[in-house]
C-alpha distance (Angstrom), angle and dihedral (degrees) to the residues before:
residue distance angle dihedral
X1 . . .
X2 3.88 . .
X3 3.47 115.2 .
X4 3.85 93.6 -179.9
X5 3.67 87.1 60.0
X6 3.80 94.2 47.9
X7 4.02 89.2 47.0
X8 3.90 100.8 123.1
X9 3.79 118.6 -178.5
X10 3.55 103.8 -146.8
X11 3.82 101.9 173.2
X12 3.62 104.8 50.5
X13 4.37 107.3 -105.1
X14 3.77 90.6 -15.6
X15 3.91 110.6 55.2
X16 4.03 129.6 58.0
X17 3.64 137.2 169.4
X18 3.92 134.0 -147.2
X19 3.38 142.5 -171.4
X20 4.17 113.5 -151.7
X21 3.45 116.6 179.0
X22 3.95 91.8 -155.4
X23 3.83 133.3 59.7
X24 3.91 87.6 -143.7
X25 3.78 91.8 60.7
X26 4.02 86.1 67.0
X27 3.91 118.4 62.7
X28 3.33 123.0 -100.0
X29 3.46 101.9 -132.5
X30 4.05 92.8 47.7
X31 3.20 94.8 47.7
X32 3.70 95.4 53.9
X33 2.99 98.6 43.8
X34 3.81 93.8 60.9
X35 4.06 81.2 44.0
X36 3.80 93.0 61.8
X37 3.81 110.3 -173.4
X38 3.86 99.5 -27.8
X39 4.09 98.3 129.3
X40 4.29 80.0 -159.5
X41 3.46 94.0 58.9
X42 3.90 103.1 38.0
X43 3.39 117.6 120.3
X44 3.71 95.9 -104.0
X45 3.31 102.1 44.1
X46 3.77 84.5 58.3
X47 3.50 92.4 44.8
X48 3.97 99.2 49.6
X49 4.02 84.0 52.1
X50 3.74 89.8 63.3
X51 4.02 101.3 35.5
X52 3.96 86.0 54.6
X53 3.73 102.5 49.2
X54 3.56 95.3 -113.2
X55 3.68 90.1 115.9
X56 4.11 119.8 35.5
X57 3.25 141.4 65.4
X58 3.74 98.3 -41.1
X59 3.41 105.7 42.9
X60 4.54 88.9 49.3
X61 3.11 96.3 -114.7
X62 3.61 112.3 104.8
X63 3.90 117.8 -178.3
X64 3.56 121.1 -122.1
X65 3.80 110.3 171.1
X66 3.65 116.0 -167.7
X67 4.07 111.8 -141.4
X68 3.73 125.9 -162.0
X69 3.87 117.1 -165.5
X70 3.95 132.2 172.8
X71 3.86 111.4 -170.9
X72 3.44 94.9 -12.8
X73 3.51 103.2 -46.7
X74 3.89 132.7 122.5
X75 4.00 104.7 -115.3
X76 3.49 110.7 153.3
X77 3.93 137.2 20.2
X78 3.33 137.8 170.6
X79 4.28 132.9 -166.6
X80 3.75 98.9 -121.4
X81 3.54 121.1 174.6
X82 3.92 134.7 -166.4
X83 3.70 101.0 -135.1
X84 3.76 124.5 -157.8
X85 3.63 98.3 172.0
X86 3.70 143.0 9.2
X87 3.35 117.4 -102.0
X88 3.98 138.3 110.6
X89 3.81 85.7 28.9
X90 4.16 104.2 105.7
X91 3.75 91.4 -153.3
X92 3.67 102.6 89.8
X93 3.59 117.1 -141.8
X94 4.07 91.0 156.5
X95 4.12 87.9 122.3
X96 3.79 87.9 49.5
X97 3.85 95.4 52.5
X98 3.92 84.8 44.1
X99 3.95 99.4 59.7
X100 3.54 88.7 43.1
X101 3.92 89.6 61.1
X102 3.45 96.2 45.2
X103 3.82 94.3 58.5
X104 4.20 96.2 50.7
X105 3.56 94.5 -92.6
X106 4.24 140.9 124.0
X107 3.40 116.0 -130.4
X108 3.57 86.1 176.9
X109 3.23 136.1 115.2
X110 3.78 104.6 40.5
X111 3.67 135.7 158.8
X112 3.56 117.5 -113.8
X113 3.77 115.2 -166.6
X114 3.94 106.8 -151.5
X115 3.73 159.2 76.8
X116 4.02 104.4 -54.5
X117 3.92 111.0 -117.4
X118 3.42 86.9 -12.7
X119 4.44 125.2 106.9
X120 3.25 98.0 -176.5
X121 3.91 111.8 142.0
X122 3.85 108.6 -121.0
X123 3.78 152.5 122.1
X124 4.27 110.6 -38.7
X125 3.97 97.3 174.4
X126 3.70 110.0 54.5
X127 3.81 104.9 -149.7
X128 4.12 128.8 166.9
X129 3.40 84.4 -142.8
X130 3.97 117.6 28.5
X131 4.14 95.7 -167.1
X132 4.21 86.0 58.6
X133 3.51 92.6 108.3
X134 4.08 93.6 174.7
X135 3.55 87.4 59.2
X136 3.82 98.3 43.5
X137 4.22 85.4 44.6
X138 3.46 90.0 48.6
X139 3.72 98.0 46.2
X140 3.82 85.2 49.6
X141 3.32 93.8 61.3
X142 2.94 96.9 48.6
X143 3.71 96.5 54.3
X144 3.50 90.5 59.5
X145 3.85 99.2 41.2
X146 4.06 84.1 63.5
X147 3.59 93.1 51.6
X148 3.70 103.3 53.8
X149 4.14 77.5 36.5
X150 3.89 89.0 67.1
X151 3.62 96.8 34.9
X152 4.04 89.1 -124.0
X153 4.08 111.2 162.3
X154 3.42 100.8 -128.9
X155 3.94 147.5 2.2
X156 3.42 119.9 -141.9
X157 4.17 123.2 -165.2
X158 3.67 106.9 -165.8
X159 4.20 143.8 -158.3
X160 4.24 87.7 -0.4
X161 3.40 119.4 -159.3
X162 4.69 110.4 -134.9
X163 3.30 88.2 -96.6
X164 3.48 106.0 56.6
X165 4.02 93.5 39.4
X166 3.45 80.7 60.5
X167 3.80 96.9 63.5
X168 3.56 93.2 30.0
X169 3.79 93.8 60.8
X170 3.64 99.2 103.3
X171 3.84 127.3 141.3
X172 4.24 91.7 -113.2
X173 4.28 85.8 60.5
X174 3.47 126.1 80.2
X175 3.43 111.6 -139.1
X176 3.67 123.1 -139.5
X177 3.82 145.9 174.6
X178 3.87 148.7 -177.3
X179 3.85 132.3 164.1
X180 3.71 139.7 -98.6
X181 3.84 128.0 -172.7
X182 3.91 114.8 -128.9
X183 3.36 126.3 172.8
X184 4.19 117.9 -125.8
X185 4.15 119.8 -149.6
X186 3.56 96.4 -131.1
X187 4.31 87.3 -163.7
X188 3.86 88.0 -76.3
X189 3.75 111.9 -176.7
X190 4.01 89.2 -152.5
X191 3.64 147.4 -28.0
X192 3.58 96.5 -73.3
X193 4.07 95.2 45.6
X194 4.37 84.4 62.5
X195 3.86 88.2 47.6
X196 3.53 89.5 50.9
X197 4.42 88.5 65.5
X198 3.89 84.8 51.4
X199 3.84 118.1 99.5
X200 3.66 114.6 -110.1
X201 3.88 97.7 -102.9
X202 3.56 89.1 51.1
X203 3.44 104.0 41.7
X204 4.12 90.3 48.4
X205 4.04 83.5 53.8
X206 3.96 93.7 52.5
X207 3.97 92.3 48.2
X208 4.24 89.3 41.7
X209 4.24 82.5 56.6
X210 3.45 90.0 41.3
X211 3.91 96.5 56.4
X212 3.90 96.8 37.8
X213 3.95 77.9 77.7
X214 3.77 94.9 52.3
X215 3.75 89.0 47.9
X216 3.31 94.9 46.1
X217 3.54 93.5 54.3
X218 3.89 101.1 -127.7
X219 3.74 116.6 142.5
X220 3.81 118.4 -139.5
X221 4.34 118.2 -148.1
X222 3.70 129.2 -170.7
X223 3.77 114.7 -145.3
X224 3.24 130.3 -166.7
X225 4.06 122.9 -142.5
X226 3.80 95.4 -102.9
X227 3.88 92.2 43.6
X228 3.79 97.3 56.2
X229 3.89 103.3 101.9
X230 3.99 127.2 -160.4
X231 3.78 93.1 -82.9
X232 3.25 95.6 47.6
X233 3.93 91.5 58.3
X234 3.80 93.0 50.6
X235 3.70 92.0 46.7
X236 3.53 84.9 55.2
X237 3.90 108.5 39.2
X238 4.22 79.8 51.9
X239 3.94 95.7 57.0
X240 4.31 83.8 44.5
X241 3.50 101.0 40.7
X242 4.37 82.9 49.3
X243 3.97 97.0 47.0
X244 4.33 84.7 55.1
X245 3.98 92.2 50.0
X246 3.59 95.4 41.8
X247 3.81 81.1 64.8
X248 3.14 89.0 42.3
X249 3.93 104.6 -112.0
X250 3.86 131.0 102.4
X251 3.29 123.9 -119.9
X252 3.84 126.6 -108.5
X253 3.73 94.6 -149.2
X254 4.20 119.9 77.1
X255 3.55 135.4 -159.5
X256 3.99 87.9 -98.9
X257 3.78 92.7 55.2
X258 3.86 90.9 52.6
X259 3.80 91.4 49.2
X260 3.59 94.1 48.4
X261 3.90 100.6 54.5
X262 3.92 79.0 38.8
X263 3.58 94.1 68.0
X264 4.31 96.3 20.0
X265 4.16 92.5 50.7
X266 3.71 104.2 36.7
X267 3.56 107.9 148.7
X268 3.95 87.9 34.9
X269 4.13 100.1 69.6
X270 3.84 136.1 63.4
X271 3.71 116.9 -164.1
X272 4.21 112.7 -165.9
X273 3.52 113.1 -168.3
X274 3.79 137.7 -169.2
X275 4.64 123.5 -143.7
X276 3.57 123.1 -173.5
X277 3.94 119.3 -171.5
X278 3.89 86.2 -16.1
X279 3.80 96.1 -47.1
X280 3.70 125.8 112.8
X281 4.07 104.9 -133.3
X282 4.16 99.6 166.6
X283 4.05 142.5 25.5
X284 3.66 132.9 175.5
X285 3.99 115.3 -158.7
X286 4.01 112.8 -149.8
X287 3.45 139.5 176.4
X288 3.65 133.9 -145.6
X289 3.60 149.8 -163.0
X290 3.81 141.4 169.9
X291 3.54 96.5 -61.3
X292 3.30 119.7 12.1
X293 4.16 143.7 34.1
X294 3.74 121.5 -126.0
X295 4.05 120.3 -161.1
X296 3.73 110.5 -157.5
X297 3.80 112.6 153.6
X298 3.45 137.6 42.7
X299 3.92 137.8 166.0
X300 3.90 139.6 161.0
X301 3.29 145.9 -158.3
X302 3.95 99.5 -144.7
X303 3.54 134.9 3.2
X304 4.14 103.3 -103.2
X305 3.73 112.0 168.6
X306 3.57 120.8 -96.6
X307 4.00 91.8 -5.5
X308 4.25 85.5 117.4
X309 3.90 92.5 58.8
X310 4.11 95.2 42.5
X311 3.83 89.8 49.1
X312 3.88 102.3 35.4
X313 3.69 98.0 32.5
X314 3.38 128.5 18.0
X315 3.70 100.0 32.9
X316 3.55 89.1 54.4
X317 3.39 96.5 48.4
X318 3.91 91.0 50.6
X319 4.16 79.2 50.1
X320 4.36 86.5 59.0
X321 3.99 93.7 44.7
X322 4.15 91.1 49.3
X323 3.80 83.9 40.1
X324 3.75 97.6 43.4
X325 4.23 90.5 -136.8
X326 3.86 107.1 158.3
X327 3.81 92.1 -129.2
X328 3.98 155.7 7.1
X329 4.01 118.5 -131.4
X330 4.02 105.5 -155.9
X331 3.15 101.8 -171.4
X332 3.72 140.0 -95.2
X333 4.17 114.6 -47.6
X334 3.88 123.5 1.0
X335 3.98 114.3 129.5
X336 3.97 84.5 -175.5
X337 3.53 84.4 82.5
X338 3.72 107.0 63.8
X339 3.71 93.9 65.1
X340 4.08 79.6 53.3
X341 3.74 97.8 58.6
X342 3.94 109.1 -82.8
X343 3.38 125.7 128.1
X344 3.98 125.3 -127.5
X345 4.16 100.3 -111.5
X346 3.47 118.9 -169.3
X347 4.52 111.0 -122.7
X348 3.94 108.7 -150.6
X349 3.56 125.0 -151.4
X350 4.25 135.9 165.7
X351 3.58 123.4 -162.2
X352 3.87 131.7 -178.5
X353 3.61 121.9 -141.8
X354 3.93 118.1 -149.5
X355 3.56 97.9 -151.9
X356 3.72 117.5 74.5
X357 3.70 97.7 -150.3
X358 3.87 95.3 41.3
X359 3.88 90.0 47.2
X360 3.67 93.9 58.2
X361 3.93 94.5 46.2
X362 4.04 84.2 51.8
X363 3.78 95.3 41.2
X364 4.53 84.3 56.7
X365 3.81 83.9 49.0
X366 3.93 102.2 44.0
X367 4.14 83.7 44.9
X368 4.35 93.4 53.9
X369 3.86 81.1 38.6
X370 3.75 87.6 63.1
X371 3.45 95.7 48.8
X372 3.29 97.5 59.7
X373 3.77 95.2 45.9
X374 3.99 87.9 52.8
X375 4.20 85.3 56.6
X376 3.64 90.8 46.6
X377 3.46 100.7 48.2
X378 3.68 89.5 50.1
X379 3.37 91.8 61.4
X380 3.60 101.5 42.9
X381 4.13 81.0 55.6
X382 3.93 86.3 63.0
X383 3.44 94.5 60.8
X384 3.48 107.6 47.8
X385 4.24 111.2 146.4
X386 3.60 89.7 -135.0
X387 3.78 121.7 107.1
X388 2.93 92.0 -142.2
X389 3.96 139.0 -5.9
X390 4.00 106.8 -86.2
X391 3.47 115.0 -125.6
């Protein structure tokens, strides 16, 4: 694509737009520092995405990063994608693409702004300074102005952090919302002083898990990012690549992706791992920043009971007490682990809809879709484990 053409000054002599349709076009250091410490958005996580396939042409997901400059310097930026099919998303707008098709018309391509394969709630519009609300207007509109430039469908801003729902809440986006489960570090000392805010039936069921992997004689190790050695990376990418096919999809990630960020991101990933009789069988890959602990990928070897909430969970949430992070990000889905501690968290997303007519029918749907997650959430607030909410 040509950026030159897309340039778009948008404050007269001091404000310009691009489109770049790779993360290695941009510096490193601008970029991260607009990026901050968001391991998603950091310049090699980006970068291993593209050099890997999982990003590109091939794998449908075509970058198209929006830059910002004034005199020269980098900003604004925004992960935009080109989108020619729904998957790796985790806000499901299958149904959507599917009414479209039945009455003659291409949902796809659209542009997806987000972290690939990755719903993990977090800053969308990269600003230097997140209260400039010319620049975040401006970049916006511009946003927009590209869509309806390319003649995509749709636009889709995924897993937003407060502060950009808040800008994003504009008439022309469709605002949506599901629910995650994190976990919050109430100031725990240790394991045993967050058990202790657990009701009794629930705390007995957390320490029953807990010793099945005693009895079973698995050991559990935390590694960090620079201790995780060759084998340990194949053992892994094998249990991941097996938990995709036994659902019968391939993963986009390979074993050269996983080594990169391995060596490129360091100090940003925690790998727990599970041996029995001198065989690894499990591994969870995390990532981490100042504050908080995000699990992302799991595999096994065999099913052993209660071996996914020991290495997923709680040893990761022993990891944020030690570690003092304020909180542990699961992953997307998973009632199983509300009666394990998490907390329901509300996901926001906005979406605009090119077509009048189809963007009223979706704006009914999105609106009884809220509903229904309002009654939900209610009741998942009634059964909370705790004993009592920690202050």
């Amino acid at each position: 694509m040509d950026a030159a053409r897309l340039a778009k000054p948008t404050h007269p002599n001091t404000m310009k737009f691009t489109i770049a349709d790779s993360i290695q076009a941009v510096p490193v250091a601008d970029w991260n520092h607009l990026a901050a410490d968001n391991p998603f958005l950091n310049h090699a996580f980006l970068s291993a995405l593209e050099r890997h396939q999982s990003v590109g042409a091939e794998s449908g997901w075509e970058p198209r990063y929006v830059l910002g400059h004034r005199d020269e310097q980098l900003i604004a930026a925004v992960p935009m994608y080109l989108k020619h099919h729904s998957w790796g998303e985790f806000v499901f707008d299958w149904a959507w693409a599917g009414v479209y098709e039945r009455n003659g018309l291409d949902y796809y391509p659209k542009l997806v702004i987000a972290t690939p394969y990755t719903p993990v709630p977090g800053a969308r519009l990269l600003i230097e300074d997140r209260h400039d609300k010319q620049t975040i207007n401006a970049l916006i509109d511009y946003i927009l102005d590209y869509a309806q430039t390319i003649q995509v469908s749709s636009l889709h801003c995924l897993f937003l952090d407060e502060h950009d729902e808040q800008h994003l809440n504009q008439p022309s986006l469709i605002a949506r919302a599901d629910t995650q489960y994190h976990w919050i570090n109430h100031d725990y000392e240790d394991f045993d002083a967050f058990l202790a805010q657990l009701a009794s039936r629930h705390r007995k069921k957390v320490k029953r898990e807990r010793r099945r992997i005693e009895e079973a004689d698995i050991t559990v190790q935390l590694l960090h990012g620079n201790e995780i050695n060759d084998e340990q990376w194949n053992n892994f990418y094998h249990f991941h690549r097996n938990t995709y096919l036994k659902r019968g999809h391939q993963t986009p990630f390979t074993i050269g992706f996983f080594r990169e960020i391995g060596a490129t991101m360091a100090d940003n990933i925690i790998m727990i791992t599970a041996q029995k009789d001198g065989q690894n069988v499990a591994a969870a890959l995390n990532f981490v920043n100042n504050n908080t602990l995000y699990g992302r990928y799991w595999g096994c070897l065999d099913d052993y009971h209660s071996l996914h909430f020991e290495v997923c969970y709680y040893r990761a949430i022993d990891y944020c007490i030690a570690s003092k992070l304020k909180r542990f990000e699961a992953g997307a889905q998973g009632e199983h682990k509300l009666v394990r501690g998490f907390y329901p968290t509300t996901t926001h997303s906005r979406h605009w809809i090119a077509h009048p007519a189809f963007r009223e029918a979706i704006q009914k749907a999105v609106d009884y879709e809220r509903q229904d997650l309002g009654r939900y959430q209610e009741m998942l607030s009634r059964h909370l484990p705790y004993k009592k909410q920690p202050s």
